[in-house]
N, C-alpha and C positions, 0 to 999 in steps of 0.2 A: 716510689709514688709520692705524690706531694700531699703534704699534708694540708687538710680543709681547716681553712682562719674562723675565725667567728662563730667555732661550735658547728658548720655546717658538716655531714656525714658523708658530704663526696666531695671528691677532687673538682676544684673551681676550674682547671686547666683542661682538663677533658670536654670534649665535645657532648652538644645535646645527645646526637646519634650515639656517641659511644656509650654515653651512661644509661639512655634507655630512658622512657618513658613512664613508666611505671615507679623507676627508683627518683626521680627526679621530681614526681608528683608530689611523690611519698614527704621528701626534702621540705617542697612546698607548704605541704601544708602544715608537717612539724613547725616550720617558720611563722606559720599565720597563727600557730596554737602554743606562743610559747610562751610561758608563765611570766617571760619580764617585758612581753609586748601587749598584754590585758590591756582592755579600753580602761576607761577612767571607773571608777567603782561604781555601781549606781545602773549601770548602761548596757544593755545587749538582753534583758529580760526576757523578752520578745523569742527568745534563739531558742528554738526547742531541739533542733540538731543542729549545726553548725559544719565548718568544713570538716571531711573527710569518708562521709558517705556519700550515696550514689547523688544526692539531693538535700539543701538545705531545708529545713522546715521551720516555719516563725508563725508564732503566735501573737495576732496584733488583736486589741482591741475594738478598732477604728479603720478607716479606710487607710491605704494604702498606696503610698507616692512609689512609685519606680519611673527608673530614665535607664538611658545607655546613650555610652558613647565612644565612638573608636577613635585611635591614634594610628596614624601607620608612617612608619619608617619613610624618613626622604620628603614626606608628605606637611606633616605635622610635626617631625623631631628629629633631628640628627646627633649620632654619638657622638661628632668631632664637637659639635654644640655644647651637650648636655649628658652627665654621665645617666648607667644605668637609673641608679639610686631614685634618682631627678626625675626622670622621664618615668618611671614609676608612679611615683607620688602625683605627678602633674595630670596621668590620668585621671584621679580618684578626684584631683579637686573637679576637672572638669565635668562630669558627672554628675559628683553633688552639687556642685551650683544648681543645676536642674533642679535639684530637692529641695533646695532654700529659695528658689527663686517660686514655688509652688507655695512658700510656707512653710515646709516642710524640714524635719531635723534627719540624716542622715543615720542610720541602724545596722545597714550591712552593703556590702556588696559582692558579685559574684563577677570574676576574673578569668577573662580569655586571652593566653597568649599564645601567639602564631610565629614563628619562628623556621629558620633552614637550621636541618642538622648540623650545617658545620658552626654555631652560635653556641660558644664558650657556655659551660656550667654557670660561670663565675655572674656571667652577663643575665642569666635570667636569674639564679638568686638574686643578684642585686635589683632586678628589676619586682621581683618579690616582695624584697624590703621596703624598697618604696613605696609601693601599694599598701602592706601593712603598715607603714610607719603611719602614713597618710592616713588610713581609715580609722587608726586606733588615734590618730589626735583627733578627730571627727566626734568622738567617741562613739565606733561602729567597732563592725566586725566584717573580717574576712569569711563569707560562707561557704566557699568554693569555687571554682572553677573548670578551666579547661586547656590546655595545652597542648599544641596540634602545630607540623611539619604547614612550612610556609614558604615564599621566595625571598619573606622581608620579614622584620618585625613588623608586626601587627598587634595592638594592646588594645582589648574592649574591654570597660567596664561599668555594670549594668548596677545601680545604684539603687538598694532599696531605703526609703524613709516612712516616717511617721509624721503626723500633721498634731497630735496629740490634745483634740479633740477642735483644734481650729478648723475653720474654714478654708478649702484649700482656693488659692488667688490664682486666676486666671489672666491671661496676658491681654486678654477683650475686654477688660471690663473699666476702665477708664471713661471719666463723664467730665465733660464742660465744667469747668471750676476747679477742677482740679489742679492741684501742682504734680510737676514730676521732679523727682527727687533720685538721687544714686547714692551708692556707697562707696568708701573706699575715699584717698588719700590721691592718688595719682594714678587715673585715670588716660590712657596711652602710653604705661610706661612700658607692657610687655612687647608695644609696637614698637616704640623705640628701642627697646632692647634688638629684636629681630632687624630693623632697620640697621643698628651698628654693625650685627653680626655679617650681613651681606655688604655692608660698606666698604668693611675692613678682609675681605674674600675678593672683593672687585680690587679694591686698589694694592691688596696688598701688602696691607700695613695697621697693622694691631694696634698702635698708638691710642687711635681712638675707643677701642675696647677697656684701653687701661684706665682711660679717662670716668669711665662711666659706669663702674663696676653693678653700680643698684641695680641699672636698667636693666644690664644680664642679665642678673639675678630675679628680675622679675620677667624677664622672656621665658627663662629656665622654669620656673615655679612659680607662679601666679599665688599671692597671699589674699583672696579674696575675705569681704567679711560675710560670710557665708552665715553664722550666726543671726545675721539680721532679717534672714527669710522668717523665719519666725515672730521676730520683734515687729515685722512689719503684720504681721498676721494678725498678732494681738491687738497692733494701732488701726486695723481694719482697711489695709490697702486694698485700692481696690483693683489695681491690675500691679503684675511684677512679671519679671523675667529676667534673667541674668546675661550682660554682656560678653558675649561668644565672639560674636562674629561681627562687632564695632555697632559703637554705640549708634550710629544712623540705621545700621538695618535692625535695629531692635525697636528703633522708634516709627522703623515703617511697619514693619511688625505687629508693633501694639497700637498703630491710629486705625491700619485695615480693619485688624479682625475689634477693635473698637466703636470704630463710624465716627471718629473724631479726628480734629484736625493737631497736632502737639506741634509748640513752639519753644525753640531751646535757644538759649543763649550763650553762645561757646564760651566765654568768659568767665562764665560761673561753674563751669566745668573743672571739677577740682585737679587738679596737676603742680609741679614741683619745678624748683629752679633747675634741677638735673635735668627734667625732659624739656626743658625750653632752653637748655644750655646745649642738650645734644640735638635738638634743632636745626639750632644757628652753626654749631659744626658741621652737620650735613648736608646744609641750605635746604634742610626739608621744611612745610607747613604745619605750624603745630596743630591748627584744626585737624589736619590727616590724623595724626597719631589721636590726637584727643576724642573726637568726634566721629570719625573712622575705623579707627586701630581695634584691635580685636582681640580676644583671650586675656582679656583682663579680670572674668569673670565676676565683676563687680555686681550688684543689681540693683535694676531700674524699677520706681515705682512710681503710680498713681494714690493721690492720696488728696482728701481734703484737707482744705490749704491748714485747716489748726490743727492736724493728727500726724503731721509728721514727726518721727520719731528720732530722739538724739541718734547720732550715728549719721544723718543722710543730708546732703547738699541738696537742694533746692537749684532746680535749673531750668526748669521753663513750665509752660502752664499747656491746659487741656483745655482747647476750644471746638467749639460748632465747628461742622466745615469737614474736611477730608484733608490728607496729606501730611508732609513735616516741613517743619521752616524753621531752618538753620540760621539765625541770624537777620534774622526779616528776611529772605530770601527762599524760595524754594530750592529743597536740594536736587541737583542735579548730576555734580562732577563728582559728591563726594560717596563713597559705597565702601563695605563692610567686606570684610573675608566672602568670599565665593568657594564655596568645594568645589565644585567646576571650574573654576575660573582659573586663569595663566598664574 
């Protein structure tokens, strides 16, 4: 029998089916409960039961942020892309963004994975680790889950937070005078990344992957500053949301349910000489990727124009009127991830 690496108590080589659901639970949640994966010291108060019975229980002060959000296989992630490990973690950020993009700081989350029996031991530990790595840098906790017979990997996870006694910001609430502002460094780099990865699939030739290694790496794992849902809470923003599904449909987004018109200026849209270098290799538009591109999980806020807080680039302003305008121009060619969509 082969023996389990990393302390784990079953064979990574055996099948879900074969090891059984119960023994593999069990694995799980020793892994989310293990003395040298603890949040940061300070953090998880809140947890009055935690994983391994039938239901988490938490004690909060104050009201209560939760989100969810799924990944599925083919859809959202592929293993020849992105290992287990990765594709773990990459759920937990996307999730918490929801919580930071509320204001909110992140405290736990509860973990659904969907899986066909013939999916290696080895693949859902790792996909385990991920999540816990992910929530415990969060400084949360893994509170339980569920793991259930599927056609595909399927990964949901449902994100609880604390506002810690802030007001939680709503994605409507944007007013005339405002500035809009975002977080983060480079801004369409997860597009680009995804972008190379089909590039170098079509033609055939990895060259360009080699070239460009950050942008992978930021397709694979989004490092959003998630942190700043909070800082902006304190600075009193007054609408936020975090960019999921590209920065244009987060701004139609937040002019509707606003009644205000936002005007953005691609230029000040913060990005990097990699993703304008991997660009001009692909002969793509950088506005796509910038403007466009999506799971970057960055966030967007409204804010009077002197309460913006270090940390956020400044990119357009909040006017009277209805709609978004890209550049002086109404957008029309440019659109955001579609879950429906080709």
């Amino acid at each position: 029998m082969t023996v389990a690496p990393s302390g784990d108590s079953v064979d990574r080589t055996r099948s879900v089916g074969e090891v059984g659901e119960r023994r593999l639970i069990a694995e799980l949640t020793r892994a989310a409960t293990r003395g040298d994966l603890e949040p940061t010291p300070g953090t998880g108060h809140d947890i009055v039961i935690g994983s391994g019975d039938d239901a988490a229980v938490i004690d909060t002060a104050g009201p209560t942020v939760i989100s969810t959000d799924t990944a599925v296989q083919g859809r959202h992630f592929r293993f020849d892309w992105s290992d287990a490990r990765t594709v773990g973690a990459r759920a937990v950020v996307a999730s918490a963004a929801d919580i930071a993009a509320m204001g909110g700081r992140t405290t736990g989350v509860v973990v659904s994975i969907a899986c066909p029996s013939s999916t290696s031991v080895g693949t859902v530990l790792d996909l385990n680790a991920g999540i816990v790595d992910a929530t415990h840098r969060l400084g949360a906790r893994v509170l339980g889950g569920d793991l259930v017979a599927a056609d595909q990997v399927v990964l949901t996870v449902t994100a609880v937070g604390a506002l810690d006694g802030a007001t939680p910001i709503v994605v409507g609430g944007a007013r005339p005078g405002d500035v809009l502002a975002v977080t983060g460094t480079a801004l369409g780099a997860s597009a680009a990344g995804l972008a190379l990865f089909v590039d170098a699939e079509q033609r055939g030739d990895r060259s360009v992957l080699e070239a460009h290694p950050q942008l992978l790496d930021a397709y694979r794992l989004p490092s959003p500053a998630l942190e700043q849902g909070p800082v902006a809470a304190r600075a009193g923003a007054h609408a936020m949301t975090d960019i999921s599904d590209g920065l244009v449909e987060e701004l139609v987004t937040m002019s509707a349910a606003s009644g205000t018109r936002l005007s953005v200026d691609s230029r000040l849209v913060p990005t990097t000489p990699e993703i304008t270098s991997a660009a001009k290799a692909l002969g793509a538009e950088l506005v796509d990727w910038t403007v466009a591109g999506g799971e970057d999980h960055e966030l967007l806020g409204a804010f009077a124009a002197d309460t913006v807080p270090a940390g956020w680039t400044v990119i357009g302003t909040v006017e009277a009127g209805a709609g978004v305008i890209v550049d002086d121009r109404a957008v029309d060619d440019l659109h955001g991830w579609q879950s429906f969509g080709s």
